[in-house]
TORLO-591535 format. One record per residue: residue in three letters; x, y, z of N, C-alpha, C in turn. Coordinates in steps of 0.02 Angstrom, whole numbers, plus 32768, in hexadecimal, padded with zeros to 4 digits. Each point is the difference from the previous one (the first is absolute). Layout:
<rs>
{r "ALA", {X, Y, Z}, {X, Y, Z}, {X, Y, Z}}
...
</rs>
This chain:
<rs>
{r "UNK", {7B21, 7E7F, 7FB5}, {800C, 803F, 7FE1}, {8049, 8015, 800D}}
{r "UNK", {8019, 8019, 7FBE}, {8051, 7FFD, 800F}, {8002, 804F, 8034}}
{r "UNK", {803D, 7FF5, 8019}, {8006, 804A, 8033}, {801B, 8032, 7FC5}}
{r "UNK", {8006, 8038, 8025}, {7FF8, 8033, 7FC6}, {804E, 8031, 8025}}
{r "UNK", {8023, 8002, 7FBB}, {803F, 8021, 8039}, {8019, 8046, 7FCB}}
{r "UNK", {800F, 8041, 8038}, {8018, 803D, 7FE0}, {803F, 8007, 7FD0}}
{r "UNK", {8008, 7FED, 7FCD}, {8028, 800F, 7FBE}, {8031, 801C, 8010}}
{r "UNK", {7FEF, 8046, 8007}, {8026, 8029, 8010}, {803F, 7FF6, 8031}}
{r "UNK", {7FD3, 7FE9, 8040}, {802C, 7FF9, 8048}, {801E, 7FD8, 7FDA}}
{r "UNK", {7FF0, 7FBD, 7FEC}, {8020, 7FC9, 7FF5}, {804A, 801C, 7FDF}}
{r "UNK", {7FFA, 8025, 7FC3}, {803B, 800B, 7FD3}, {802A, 801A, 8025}}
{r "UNK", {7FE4, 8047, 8034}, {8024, 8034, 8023}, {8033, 7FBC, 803A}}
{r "UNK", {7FE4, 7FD5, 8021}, {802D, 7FD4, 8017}, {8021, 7FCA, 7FDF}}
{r "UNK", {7FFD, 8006, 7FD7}, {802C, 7FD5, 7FC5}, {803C, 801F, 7FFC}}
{r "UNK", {7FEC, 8043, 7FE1}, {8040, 8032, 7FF7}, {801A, 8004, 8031}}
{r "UNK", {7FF6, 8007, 802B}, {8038, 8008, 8051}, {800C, 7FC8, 800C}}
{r "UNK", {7FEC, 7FC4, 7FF4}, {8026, 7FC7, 8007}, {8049, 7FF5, 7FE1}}
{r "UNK", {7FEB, 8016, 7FB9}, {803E, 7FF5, 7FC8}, {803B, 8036, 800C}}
{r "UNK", {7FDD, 8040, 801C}, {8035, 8034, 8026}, {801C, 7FDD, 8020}}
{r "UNK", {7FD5, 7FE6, 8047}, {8046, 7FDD, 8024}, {8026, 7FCD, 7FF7}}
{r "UNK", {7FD9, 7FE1, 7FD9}, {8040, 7FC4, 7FF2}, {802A, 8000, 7FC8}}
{r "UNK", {8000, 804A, 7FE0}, {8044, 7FF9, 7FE6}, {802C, 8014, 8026}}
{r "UNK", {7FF5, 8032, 803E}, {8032, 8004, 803D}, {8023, 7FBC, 801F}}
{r "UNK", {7FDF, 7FD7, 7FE9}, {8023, 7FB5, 8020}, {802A, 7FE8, 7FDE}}
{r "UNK", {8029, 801C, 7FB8}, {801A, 7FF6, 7FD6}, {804C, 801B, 801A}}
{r "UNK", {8004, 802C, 8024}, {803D, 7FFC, 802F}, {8023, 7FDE, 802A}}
{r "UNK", {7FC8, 7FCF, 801B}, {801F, 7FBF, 8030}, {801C, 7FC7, 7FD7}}
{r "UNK", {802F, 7FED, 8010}, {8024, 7FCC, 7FE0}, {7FDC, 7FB3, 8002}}
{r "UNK", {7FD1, 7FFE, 8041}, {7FD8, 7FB6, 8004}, {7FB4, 800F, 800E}}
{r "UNK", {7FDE, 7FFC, 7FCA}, {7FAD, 800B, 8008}, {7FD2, 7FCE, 802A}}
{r "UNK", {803F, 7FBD, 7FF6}, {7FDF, 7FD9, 802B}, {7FE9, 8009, 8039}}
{r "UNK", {8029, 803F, 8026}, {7FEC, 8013, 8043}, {7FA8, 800D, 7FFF}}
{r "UNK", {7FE9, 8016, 7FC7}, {7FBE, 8017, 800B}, {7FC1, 7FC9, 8000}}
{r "UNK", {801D, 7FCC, 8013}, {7FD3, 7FD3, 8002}, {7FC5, 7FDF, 7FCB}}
{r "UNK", {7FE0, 7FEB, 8019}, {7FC3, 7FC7, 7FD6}, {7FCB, 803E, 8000}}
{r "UNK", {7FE7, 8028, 8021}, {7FC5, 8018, 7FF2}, {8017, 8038, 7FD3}}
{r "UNK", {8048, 8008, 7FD7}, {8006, 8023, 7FC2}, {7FE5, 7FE1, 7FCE}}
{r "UNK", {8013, 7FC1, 7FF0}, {7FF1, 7FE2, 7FBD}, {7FD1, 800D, 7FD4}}
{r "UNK", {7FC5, 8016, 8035}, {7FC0, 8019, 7FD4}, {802E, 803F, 7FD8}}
{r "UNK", {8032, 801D, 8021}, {801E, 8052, 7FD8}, {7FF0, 7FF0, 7FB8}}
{r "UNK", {801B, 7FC0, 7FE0}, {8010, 8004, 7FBC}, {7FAD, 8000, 7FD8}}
{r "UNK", {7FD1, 7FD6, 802D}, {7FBC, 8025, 7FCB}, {7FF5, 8046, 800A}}
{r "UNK", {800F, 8018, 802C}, {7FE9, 8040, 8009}, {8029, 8033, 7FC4}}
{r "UNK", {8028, 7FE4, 7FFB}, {8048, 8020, 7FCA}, {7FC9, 7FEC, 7FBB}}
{r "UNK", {7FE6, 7FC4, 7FFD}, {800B, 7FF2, 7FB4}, {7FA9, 8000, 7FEF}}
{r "UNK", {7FD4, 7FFF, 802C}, {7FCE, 8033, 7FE1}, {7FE5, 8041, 8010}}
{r "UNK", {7FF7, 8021, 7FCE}, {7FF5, 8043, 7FEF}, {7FBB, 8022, 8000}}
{r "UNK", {7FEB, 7FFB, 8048}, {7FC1, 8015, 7FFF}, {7FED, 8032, 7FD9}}
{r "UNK", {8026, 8032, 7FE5}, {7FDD, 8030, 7FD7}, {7FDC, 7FEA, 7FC6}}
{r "UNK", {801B, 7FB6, 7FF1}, {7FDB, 7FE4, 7FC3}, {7FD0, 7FCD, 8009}}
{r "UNK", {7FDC, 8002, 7FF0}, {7FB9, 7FBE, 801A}, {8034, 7FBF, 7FFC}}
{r "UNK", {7FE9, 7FEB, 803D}, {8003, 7FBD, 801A}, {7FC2, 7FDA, 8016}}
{r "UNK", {8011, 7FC5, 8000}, {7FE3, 7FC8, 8025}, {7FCC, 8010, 8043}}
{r "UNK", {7FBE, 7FE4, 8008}, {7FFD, 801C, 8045}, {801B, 7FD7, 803B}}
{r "UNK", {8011, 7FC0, 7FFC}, {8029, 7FE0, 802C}, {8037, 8012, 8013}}
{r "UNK", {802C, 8037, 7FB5}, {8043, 8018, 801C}, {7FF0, 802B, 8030}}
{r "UNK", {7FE1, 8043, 7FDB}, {7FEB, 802A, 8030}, {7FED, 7FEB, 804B}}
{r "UNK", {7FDE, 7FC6, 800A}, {7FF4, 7FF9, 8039}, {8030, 7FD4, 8029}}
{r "UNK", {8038, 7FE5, 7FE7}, {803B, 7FF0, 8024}, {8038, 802D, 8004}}
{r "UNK", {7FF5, 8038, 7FD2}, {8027, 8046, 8007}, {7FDF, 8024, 8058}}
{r "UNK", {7FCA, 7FFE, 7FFD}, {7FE4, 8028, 8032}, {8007, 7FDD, 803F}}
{r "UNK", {800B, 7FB6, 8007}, {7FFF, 7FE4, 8030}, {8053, 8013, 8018}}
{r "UNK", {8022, 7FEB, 7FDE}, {8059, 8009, 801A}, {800D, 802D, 8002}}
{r "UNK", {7FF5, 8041, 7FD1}, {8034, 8043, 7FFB}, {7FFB, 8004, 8039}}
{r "UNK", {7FD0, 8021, 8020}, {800B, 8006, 8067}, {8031, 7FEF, 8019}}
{r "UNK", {800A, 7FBE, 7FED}, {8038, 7FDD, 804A}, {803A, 800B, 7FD5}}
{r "UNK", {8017, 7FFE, 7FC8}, {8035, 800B, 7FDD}, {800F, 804C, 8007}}
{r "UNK", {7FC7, 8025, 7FFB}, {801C, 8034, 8012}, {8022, 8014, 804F}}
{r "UNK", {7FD4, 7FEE, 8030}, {800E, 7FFD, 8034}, {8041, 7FD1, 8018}}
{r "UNK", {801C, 7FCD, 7FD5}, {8041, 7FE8, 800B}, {802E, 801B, 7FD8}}
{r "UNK", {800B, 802E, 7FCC}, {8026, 8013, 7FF0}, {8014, 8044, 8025}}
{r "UNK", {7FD5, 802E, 801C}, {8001, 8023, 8029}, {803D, 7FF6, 8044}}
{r "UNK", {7FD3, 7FC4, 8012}, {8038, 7FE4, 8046}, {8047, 7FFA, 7FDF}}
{r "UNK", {7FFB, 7FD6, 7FCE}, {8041, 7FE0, 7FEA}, {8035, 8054, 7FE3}}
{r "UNK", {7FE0, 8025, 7FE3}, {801E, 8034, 7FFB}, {800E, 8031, 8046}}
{r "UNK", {7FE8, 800B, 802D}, {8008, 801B, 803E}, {8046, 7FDB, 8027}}
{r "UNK", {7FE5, 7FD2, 8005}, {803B, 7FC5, 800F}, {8044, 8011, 8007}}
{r "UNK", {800C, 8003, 7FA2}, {8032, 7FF8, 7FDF}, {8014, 8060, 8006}}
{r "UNK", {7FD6, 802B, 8015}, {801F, 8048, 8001}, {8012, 8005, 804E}}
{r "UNK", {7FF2, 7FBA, 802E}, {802D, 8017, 8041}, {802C, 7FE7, 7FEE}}
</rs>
């Protein structure tokens, strides 16, 4: 039975994802932000507000967390 995940939350951390990483658009090398960004660009390029896949959704729900939680660091970082 597939797991069952909140829409809502999901989008609401989507959007704060894409908030912060257009703040990363000031650093001259993104490379600094490592491998556990890469997932950034699905998170960029689907649009949970519109039906998706349930496999996306459920590889959306698995990463946003840590992407969020590394962009966080990586932005803290970069404001010392």
């Amino acid at each position: 039975m597939p797991k069952k995940y909140n829409l809502d939350e999901l989008i609401a951390q989507q959007q704060e994802i894409i908030q912060l990483a257009n703040q990363l658009e000031k650093f001259p090398s993104k490379a600094e932000v490592g491998f556990r960004l890469l997932a950034l660009r699905a998170v960029r390029e689907f649009d949970l507000t519109k039906p998706q896949r349930p496999k996306t959704i459920q590889y959306l729900a698995d990463y946003m967390p840590e992407v969020l939680t590394t962009l966080k660091r990586v932005l803290a970082d970069k404001a010392n």
